[in-house]
Backbone as a chain_set.jsonl record, in Angstrom:
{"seq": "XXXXXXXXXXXXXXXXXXXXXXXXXXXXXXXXXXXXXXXXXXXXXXXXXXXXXXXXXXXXXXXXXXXXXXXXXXXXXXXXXXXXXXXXXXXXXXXXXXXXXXXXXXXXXXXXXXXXXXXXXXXXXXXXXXXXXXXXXXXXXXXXXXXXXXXXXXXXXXXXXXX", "coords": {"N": [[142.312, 107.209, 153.181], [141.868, 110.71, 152.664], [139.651, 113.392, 153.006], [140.797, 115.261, 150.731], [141.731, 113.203, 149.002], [139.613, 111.974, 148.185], [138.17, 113.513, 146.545], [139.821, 114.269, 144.674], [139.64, 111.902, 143.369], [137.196, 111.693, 142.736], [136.905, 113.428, 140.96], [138.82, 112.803, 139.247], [137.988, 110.574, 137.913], [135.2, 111.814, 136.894], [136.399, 112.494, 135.152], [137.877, 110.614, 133.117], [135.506, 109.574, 132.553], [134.334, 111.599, 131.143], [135.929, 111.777, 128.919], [135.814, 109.184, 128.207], [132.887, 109.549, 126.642], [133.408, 111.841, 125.194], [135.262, 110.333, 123.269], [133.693, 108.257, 121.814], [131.617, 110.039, 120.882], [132.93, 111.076, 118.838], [134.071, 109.07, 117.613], [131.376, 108.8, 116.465], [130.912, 110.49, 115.237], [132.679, 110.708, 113.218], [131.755, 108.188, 111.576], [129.436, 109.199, 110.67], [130.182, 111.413, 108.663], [132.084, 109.704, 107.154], [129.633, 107.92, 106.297], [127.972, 110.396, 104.698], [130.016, 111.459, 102.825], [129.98, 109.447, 101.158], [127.191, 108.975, 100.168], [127.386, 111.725, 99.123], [129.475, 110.961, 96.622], [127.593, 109.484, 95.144], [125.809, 109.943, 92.006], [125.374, 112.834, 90.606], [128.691, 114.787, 91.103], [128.964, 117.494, 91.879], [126.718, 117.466, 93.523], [124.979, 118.075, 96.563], [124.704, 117.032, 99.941], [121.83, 117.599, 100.941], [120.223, 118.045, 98.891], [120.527, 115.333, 97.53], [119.385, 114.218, 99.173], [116.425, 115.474, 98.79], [116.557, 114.499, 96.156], [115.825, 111.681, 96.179], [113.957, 111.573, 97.845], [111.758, 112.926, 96.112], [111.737, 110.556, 94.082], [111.141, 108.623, 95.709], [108.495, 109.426, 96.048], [106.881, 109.021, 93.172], [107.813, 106.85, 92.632], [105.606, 106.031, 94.797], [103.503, 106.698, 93.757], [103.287, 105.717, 91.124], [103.138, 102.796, 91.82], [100.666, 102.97, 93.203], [98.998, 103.169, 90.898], [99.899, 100.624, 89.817], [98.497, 99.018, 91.028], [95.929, 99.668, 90.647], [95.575, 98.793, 88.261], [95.992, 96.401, 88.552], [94.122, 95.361, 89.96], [91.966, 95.639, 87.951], [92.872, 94.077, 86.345], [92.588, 91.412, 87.488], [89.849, 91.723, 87.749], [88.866, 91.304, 84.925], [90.282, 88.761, 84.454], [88.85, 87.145, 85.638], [86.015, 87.192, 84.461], [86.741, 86.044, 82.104], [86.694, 83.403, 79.38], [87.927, 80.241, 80.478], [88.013, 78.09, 81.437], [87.396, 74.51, 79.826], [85.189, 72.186, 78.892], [84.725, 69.449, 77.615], [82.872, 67.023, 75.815], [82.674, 64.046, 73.565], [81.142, 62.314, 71.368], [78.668, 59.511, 70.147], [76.083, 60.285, 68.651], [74.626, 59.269, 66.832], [73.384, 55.378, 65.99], [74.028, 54.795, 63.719], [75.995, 56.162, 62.552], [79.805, 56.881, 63.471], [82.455, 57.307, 65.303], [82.125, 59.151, 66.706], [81.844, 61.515, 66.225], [80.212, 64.245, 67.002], [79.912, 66.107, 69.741], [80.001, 68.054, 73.093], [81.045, 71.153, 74.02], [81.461, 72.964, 76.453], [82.862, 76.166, 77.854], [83.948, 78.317, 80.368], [83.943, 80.689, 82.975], [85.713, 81.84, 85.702], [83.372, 82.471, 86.901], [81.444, 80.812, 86.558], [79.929, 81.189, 84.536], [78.945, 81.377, 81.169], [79.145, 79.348, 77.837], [77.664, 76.621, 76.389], [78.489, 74.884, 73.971], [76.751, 72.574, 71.289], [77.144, 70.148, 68.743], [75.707, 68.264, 66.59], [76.071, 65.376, 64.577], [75.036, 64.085, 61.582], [74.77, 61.185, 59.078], [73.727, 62.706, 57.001], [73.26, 65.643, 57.532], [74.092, 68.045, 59.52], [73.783, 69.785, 63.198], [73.846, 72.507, 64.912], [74.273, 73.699, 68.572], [73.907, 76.375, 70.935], [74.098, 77.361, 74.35], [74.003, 79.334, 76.731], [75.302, 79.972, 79.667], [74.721, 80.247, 83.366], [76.44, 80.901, 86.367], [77.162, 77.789, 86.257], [74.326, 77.024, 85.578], [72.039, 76.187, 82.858], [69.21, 77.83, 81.592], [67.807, 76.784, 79.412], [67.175, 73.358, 78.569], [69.146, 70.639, 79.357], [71.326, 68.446, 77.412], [72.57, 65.501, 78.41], [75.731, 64.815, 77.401], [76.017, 67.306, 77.273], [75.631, 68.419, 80.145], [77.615, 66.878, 81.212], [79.912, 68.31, 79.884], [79.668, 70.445, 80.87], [80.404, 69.85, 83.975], [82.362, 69.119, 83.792], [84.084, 71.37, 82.866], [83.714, 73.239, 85.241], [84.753, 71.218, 87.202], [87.498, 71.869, 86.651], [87.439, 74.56, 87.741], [86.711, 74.862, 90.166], [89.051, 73.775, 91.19], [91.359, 74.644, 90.671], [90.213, 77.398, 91.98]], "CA": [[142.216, 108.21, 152.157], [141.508, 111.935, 152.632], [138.815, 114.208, 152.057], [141.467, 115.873, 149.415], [142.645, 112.725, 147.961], [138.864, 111.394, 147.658], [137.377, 114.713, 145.759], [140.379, 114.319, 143.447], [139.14, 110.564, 142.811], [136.061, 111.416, 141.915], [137.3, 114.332, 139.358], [139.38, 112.03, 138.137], [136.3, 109.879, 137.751], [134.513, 112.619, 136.283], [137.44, 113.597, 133.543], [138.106, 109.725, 132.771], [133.888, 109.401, 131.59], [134.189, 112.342, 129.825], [136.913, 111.249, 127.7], [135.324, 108.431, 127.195], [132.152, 110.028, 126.216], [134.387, 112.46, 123.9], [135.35, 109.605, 122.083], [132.243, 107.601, 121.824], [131.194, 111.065, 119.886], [134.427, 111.743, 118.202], [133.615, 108.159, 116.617], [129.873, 108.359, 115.986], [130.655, 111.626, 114.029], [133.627, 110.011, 111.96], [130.849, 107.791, 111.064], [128.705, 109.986, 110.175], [131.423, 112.231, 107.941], [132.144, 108.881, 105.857], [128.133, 108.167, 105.019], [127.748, 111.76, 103.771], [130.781, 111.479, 101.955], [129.559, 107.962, 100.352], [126.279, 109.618, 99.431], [127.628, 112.736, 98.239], [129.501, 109.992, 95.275], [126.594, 108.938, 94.345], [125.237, 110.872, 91.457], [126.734, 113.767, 90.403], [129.678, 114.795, 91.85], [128.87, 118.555, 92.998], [125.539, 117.586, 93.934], [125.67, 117.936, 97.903], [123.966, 116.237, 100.688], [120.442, 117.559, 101.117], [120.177, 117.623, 97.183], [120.665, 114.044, 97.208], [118.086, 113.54, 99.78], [116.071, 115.961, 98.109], [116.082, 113.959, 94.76], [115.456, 110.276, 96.385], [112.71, 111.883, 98.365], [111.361, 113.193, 94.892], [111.806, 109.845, 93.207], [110.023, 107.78, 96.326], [106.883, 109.437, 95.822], [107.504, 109.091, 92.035], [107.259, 105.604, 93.03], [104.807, 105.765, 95.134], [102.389, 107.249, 92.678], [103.764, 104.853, 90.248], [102.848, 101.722, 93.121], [99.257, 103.107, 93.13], [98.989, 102.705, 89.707], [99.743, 99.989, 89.374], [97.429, 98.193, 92.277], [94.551, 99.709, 90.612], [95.541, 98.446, 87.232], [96.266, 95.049, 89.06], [92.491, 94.973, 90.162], [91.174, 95.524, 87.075], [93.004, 92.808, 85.487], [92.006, 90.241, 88.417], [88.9, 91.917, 87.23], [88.981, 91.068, 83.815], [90.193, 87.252, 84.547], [87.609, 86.035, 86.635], [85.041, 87.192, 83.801], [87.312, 85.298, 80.808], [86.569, 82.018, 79.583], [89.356, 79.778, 81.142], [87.852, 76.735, 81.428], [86.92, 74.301, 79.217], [84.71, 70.956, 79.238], [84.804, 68.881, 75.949], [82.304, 65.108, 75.556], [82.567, 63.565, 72.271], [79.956, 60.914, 71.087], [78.059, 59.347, 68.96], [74.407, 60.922, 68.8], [72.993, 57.737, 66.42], [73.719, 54.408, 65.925], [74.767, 55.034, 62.55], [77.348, 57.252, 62.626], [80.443, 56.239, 64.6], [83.97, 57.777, 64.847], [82.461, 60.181, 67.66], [81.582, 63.364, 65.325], [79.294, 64.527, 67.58], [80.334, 66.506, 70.467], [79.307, 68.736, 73.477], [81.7, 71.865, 74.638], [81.657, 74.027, 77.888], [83.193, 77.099, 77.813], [83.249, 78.73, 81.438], [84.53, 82.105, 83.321], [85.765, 81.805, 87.043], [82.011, 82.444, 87.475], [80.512, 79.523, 86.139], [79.216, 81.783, 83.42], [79.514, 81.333, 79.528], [78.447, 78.993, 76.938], [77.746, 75.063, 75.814], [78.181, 74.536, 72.291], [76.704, 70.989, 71.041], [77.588, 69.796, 67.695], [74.717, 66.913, 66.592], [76.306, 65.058, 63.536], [74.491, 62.572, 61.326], [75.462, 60.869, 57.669], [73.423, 63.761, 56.359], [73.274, 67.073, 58.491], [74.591, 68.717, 61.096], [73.334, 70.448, 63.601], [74.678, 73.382, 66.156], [73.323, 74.43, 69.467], [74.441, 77.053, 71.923], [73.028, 77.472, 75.518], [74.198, 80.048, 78.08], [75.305, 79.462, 81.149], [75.032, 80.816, 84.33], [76.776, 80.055, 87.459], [76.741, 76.441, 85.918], [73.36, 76.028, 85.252], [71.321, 76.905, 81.843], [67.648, 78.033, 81.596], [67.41, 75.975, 78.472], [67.23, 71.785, 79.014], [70.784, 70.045, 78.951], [71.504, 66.59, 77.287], [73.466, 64.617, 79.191], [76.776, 65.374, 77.044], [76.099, 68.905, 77.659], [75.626, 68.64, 81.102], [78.957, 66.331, 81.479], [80.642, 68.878, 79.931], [79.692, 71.68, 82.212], [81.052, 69.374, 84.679], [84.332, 69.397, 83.543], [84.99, 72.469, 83.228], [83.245, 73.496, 86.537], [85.738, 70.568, 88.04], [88.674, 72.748, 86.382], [87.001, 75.336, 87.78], [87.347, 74.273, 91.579], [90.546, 72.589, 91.177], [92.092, 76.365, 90.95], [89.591, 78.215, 93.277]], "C": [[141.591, 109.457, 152.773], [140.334, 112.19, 152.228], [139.552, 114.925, 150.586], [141.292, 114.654, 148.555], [140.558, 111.736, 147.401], [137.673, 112.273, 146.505], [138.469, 114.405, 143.881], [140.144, 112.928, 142.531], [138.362, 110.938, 141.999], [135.671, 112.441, 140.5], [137.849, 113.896, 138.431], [138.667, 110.8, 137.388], [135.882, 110.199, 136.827], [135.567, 112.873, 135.102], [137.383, 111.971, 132.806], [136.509, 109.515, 131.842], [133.596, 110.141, 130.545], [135.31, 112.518, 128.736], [135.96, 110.103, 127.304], [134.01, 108.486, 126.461], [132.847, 110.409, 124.775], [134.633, 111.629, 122.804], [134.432, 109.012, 121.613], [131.893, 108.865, 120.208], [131.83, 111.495, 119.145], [134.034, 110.526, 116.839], [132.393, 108.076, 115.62], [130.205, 109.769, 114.659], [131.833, 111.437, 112.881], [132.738, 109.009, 110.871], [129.947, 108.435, 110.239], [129.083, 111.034, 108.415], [131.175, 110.96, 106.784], [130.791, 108.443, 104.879], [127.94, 109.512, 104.161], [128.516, 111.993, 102.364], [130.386, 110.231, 100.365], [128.445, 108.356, 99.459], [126.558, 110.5, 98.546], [128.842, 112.043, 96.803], [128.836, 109.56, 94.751], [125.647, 110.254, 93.625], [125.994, 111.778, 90.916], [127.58, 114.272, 91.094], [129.544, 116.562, 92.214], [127.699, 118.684, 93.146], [125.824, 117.242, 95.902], [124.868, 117.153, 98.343], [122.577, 115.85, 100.534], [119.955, 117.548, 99.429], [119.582, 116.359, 96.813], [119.349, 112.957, 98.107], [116.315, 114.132, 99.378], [114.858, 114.932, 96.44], [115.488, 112.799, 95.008], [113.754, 110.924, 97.464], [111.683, 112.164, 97.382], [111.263, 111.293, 94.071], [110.753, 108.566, 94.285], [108.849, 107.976, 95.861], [106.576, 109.833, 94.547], [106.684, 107.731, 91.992], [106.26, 104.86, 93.559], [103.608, 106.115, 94.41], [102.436, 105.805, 91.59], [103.239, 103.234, 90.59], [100.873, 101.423, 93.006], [98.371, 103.25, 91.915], [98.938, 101.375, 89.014], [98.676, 98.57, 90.226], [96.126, 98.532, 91.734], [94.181, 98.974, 88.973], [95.313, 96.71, 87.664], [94.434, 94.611, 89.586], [91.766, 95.102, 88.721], [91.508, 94.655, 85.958], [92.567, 91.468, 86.548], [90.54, 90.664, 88.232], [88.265, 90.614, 86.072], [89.129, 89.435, 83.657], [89.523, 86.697, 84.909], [86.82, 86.525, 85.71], [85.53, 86.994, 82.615], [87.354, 84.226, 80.683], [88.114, 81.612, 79.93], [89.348, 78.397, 80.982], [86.746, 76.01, 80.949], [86.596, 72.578, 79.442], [84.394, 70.41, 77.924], [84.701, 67.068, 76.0], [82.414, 64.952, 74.013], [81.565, 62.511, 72.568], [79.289, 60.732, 70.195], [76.549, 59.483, 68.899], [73.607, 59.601, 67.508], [74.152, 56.913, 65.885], [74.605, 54.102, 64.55], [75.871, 55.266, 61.656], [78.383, 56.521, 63.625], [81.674, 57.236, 64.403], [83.569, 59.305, 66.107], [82.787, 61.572, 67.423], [81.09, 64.123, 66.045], [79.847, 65.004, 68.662], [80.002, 68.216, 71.412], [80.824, 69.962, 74.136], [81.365, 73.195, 75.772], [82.532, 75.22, 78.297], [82.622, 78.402, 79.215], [84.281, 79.677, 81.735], [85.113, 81.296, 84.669], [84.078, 81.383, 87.604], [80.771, 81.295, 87.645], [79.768, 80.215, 84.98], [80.047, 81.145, 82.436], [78.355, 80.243, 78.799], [78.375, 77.283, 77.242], [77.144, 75.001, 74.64], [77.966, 73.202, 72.237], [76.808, 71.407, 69.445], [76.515, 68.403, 67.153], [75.433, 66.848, 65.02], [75.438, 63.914, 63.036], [75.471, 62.123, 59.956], [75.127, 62.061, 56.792], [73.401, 65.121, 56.565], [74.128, 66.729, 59.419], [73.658, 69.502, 61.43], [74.155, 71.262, 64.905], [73.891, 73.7, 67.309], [74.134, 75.114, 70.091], [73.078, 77.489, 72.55], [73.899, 78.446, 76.734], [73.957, 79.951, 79.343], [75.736, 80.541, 82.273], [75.123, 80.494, 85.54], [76.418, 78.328, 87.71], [75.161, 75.88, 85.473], [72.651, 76.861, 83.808], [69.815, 77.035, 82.111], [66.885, 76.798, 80.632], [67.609, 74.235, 78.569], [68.291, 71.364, 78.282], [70.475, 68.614, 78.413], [72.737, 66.711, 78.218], [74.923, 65.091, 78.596], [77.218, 66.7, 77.657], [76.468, 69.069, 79.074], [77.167, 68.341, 81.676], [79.989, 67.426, 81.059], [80.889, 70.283, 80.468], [80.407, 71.02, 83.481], [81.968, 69.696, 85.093], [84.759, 70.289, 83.545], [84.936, 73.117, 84.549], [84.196, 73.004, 87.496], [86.933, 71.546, 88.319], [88.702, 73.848, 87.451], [87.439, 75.509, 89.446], [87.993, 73.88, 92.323], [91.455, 74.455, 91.846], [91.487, 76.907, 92.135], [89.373, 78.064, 94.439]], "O": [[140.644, 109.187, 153.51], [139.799, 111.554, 151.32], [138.913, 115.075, 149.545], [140.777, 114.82, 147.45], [140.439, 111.037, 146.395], [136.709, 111.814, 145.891], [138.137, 114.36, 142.697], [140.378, 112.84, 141.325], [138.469, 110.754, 140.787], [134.839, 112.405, 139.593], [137.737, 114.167, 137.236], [139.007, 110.298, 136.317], [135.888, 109.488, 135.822], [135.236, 113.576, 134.146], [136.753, 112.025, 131.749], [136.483, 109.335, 130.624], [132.999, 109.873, 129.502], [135.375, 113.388, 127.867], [135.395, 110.085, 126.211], [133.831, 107.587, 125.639], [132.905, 109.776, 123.721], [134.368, 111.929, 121.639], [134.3, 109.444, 120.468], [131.927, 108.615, 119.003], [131.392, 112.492, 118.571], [133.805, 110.775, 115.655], [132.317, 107.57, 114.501], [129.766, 109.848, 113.512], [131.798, 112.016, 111.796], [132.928, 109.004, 109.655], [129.791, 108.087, 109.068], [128.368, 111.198, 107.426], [130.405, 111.041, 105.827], [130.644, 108.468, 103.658], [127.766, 109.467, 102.944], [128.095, 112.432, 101.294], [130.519, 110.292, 99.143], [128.523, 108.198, 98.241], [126.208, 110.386, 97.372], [128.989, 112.876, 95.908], [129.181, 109.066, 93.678], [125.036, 111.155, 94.2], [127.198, 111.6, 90.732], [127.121, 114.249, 92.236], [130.343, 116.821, 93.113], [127.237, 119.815, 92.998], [126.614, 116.43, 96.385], [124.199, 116.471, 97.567], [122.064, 114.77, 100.242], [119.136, 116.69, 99.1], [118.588, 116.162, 96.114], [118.784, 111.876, 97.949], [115.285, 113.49, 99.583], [113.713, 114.782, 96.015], [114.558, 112.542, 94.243], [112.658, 110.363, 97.472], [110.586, 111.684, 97.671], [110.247, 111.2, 93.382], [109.89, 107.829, 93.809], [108.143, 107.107, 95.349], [106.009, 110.922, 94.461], [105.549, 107.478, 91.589], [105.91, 103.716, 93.271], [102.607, 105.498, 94.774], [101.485, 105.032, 91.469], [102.963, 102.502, 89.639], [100.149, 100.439, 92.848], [97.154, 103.427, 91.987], [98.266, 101.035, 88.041], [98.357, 97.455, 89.815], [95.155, 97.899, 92.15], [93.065, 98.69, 88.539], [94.528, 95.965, 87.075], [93.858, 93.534, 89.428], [90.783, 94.369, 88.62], [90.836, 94.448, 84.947], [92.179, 90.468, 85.944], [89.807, 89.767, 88.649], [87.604, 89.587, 86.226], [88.355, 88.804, 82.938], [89.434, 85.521, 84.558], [85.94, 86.091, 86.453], [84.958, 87.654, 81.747], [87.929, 83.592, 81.567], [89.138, 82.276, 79.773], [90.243, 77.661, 80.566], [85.572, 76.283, 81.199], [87.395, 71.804, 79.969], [83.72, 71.106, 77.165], [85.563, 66.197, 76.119], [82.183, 65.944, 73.321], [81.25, 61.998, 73.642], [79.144, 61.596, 69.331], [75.899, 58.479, 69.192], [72.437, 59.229, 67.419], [75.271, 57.255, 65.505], [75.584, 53.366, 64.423], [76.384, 54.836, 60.623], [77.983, 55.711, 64.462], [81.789, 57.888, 63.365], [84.36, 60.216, 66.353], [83.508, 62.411, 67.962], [81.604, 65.213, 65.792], [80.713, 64.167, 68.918], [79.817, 69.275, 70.813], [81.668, 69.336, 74.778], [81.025, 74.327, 75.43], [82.966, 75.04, 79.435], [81.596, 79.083, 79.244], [85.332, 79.707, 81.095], [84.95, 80.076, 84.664], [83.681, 80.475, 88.334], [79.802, 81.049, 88.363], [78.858, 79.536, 84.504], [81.16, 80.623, 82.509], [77.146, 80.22, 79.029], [78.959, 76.77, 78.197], [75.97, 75.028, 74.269], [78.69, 72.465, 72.906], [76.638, 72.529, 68.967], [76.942, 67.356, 67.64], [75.456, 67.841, 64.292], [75.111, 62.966, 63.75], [76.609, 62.554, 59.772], [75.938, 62.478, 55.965], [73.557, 65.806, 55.555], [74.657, 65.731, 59.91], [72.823, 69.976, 60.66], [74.917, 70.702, 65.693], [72.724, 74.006, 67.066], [75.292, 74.704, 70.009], [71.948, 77.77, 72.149], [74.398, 77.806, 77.661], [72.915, 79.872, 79.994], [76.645, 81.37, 82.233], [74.198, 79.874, 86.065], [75.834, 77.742, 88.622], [74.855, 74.735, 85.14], [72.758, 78.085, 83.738], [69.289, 76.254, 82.904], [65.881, 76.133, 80.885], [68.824, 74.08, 78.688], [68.501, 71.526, 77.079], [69.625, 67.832, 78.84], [73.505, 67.601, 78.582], [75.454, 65.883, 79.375], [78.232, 67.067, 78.25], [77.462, 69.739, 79.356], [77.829, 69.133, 82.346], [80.96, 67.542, 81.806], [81.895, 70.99, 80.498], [81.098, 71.838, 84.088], [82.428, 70.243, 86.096], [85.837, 70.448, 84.118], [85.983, 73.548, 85.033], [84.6, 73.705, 88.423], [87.351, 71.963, 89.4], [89.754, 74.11, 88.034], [88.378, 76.208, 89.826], [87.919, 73.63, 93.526], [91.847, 74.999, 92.878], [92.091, 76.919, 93.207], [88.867, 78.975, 95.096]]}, "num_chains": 1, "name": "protein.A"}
């Protein structure tokens, strides 16, 4: 081979890459042509390109406002639940020998926290009687019966089962 015939190789080299370049880019921008076109159907129909990117750019941070809204609302209801009774502890019994049928009965009424109440119920043939004792993080200030205590238990169990 020649110095002529090896210059014209490598032009012909050089023309053959840049065809196929040419097309490469001939394609990518046919591509291109049909998304625009696809977009510019969506919506109204003489709304143009940047319009359209325009409005979804407008409606993201629409959303995103909308997002941050609702994350702060979302904390203040995971708020709100962990300080609502939820769980509940409930002894029945018979407080005297007398009585039977299990009138008598101690309830536990607790938050996430272990806070809230224990209602007792003391029944006889002749009275009743009510108590409530406030509770905090399971324990009361005021002295538990045994019922009472069992039914802080229970709900406390509940309580642990979830958390």
């Amino acid at each position: 081979m020649t110095l002529n015939g090896a210059i014209l190789a490598v032009i012909g080299a050089g023309w053959l890459v840049l065809a196929i370049w040419l097309l490469s880019v001939t394609m990518s921008i046919r591509k291109i042509n049909r998304r625009a076109k696809a977009i510019k159907r969506v919506g109204e129909k003489d709304a143009d390109f940047v319009g359209k990117v325009e409005n979804s750019l407008n409606e993201i941070a629409l959303l995103h406002d909308n997002l941050n809204m609702i994350k702060a609302d979302h904390g203040n209801l995971v708020q709100m639940f962990e300080t609502a009774i939820r769980w509940v502890g409930l002894v029945r019994f018979d407080a005297f020998e007398d009585v039977g049928g299990m009138q008598s009965f101690a309830v536990a009424l607790l938050n996430d926290l272990g806070d809230g109440v224990v209602i007792s119920a003391i029944n006889s043939r002749n009275e009743s009687r009510t108590y409530a004792k406030p509770i905090k993080r399971g324990k009361s200030e005021f002295t538990l019966s045994s019922e009472e205590s069992r039914a802080i238990s229970e709900a406390l169990a509940k309580v642990t089962k979830v958390g």
